[in-house]
C-alpha positions in Angstrom: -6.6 -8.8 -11.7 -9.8 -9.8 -10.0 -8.3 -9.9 -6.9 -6.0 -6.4 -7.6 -9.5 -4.9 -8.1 -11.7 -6.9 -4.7 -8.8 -5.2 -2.7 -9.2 -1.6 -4.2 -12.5 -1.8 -3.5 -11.8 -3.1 0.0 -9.8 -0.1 0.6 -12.5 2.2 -1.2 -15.0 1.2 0.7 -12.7 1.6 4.1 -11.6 5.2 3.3 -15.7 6.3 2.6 -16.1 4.6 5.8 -13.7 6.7 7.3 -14.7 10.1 6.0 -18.4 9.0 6.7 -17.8 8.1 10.3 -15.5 11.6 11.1 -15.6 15.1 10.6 -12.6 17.6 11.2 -11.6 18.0 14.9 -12.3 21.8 16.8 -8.8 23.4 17.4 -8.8 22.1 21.0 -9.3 18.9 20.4 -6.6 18.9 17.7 -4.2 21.0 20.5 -5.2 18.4 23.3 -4.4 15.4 20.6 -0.9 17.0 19.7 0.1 17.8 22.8 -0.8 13.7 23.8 1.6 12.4 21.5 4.1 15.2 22.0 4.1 13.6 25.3 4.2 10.4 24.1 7.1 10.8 22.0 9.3 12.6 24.6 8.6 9.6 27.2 9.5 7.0 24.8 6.1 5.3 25.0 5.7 6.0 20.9 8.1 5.0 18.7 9.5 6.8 15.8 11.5 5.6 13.0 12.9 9.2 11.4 15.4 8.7 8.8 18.3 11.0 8.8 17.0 14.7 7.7 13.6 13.9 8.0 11.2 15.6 10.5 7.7 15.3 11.6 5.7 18.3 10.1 3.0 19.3 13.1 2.2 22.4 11.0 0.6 20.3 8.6 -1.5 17.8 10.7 -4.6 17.1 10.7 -7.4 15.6 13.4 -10.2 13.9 12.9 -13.0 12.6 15.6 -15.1 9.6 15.3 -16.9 7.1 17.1 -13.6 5.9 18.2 -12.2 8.7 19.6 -9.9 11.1 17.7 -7.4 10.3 14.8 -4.4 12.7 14.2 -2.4 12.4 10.7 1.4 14.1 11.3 3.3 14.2 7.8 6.9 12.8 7.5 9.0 15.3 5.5 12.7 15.3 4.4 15.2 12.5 4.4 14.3 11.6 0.9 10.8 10.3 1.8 7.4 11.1 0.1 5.0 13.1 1.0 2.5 10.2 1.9 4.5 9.5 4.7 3.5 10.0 8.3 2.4 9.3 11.4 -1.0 8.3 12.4 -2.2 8.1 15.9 -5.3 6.9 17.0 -6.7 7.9 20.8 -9.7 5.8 22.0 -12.2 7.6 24.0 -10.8 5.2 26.6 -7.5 6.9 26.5 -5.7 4.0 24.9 -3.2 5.1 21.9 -2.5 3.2 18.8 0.0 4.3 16.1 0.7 3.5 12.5 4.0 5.1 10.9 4.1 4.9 7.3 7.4 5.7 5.1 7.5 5.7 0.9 11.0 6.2 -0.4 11.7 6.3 -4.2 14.3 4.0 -5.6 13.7 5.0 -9.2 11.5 6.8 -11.7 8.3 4.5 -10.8 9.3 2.6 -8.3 10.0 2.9 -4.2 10.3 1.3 -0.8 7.3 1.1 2.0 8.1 0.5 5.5 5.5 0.7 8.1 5.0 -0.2 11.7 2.2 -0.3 13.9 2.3 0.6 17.4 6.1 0.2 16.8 6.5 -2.8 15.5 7.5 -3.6 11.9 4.7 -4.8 9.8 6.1 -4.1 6.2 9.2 -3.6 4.4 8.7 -4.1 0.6 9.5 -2.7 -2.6 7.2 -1.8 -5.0 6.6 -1.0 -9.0 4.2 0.9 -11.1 2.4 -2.0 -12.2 2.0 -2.9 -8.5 4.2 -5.9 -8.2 5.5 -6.0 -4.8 8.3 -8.4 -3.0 10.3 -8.0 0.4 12.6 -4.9 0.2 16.8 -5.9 1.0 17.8 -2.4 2.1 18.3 -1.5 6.0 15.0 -0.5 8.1 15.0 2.7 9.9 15.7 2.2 13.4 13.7 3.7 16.3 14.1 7.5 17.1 14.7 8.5 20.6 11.9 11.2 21.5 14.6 13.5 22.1 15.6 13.6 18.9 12.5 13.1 17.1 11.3 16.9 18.8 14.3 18.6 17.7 14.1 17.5 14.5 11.1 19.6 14.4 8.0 18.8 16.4 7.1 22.4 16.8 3.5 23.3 17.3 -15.2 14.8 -7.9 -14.4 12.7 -10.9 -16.5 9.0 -10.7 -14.8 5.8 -10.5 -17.4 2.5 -11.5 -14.7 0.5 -13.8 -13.3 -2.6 -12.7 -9.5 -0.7 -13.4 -10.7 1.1 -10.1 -6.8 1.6 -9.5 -5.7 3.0 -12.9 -8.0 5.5 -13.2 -7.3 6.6 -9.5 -3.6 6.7 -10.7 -4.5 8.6 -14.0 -6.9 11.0 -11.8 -4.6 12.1 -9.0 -1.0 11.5 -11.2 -0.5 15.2 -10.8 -1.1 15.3 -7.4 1.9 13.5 -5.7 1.0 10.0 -5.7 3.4 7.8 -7.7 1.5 4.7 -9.0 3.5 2.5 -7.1 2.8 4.2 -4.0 -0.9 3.6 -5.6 -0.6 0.2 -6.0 1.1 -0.6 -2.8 -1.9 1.2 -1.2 -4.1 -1.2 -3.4 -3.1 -4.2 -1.7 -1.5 -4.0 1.6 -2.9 -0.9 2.5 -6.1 -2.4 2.1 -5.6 -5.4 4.5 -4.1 -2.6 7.5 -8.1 -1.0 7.7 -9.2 1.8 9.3 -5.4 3.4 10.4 -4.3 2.9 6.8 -7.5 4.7 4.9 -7.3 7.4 7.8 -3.8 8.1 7.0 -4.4 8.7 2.6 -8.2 10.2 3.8 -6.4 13.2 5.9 -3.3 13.2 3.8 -5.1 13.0 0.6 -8.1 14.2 1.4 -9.5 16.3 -0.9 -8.0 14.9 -4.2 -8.6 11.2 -3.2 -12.0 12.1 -2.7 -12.3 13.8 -6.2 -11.0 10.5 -7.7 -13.1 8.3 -5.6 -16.7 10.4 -6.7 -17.4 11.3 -2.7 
């Protein structure tokens, strides 16, 4: 439990990092970043992993600039995924590019699948419970998307928390707002370890109910 709770409070203390370090990007910048990975994508230099049906949703993204450069969060929708999945691209101020792709699929009522990659390359596959119990998942990994395919699929332009149970009452705050717990407590432990990309990705996702939960 003790060490459940030191990595929500890692990840805590990552995501009010975030939100403290970034502010929402002006349109242009936001256009400018889009268009980037748009580029990206079509040249092959980012990798996708899209599941049949599934799309990435640039209506709904969302950019964020830092003292890193600028962060855009691009949803994941369809193919039977969740709606925390997505893409998150990082773009230095030096022009370098790093990506995170994150994918929850349900398997049952409380339970689900994460696969992730960053910059392309597998980082994890596991399956996941309410109760946050975790181990390695058996079922196929999405292969890579060719950029092609990935743009005509659809790339068209608080309550407080102090208790050591940081996690269940996160999960009891924002149950109604499309987290599954074991999407919860998957973000409670790996997440946590993945830094700034992963807390990026549930800040502009999640935003403003996470924040709610979180007292910011």
């Amino acid at each position: 439990m003790a060490a459940n709770d030191t990595a929500a409070r890692n990840f805590k203390d990552a995501l009010q990092q975030f939100r403290k370090d970034h502010a929402a990007a002006p349109a242009k910048v936001k256009a400018d970043a889009v268009a980037r990975v748009k580029n990206q994508i079509a040249s092959g230099k980012l990798a996708t992993h899209l599941p049949d049906g599934a799309h990435l949703a640039i209506e709904r993204a969302r950019a964020a600039v830092g003292p890193d450069g600028t962060t855009l969060a691009i949803p994941i929708q369809g193919g039977g995924l969740l709606s925390a999945s997505g893409l998150t691209v990082q773009i230095g101020k030096d022009g370098a590019l790093r990506s995170g792709e994150s994918q929850f699929k349900p398997t049952g009522p409380n339970s689900g699948v994460w696969t992730a990659w960053m910059d392309g390359v597998l980082t994890q596959h596991v399956s996941a419970s309410g109760d946050g119990a975790s181990s390695p998942a058996t079922g196929p990994v999405p292969k890579a998307t060719s950029g092609g395919q990935v743009l005509q699929a659809g790339f068209t332009s608080g309550g407080h928390v102090q208790q050591a149970g940081f996690w269940d009452d996160l999960k009891k705050c924002i149950d109604d707002d499309s987290i599954p717990g074991w999407v919860m407590g998957i973000l409670g432990a790996p997440c946590a370890a993945m830094g700034p990309a992963c807390a990026a990705a549930v800040s502009l996702y999640y935003g403003n109910e996470v924040l709610t939960c979180l007292g910011m």
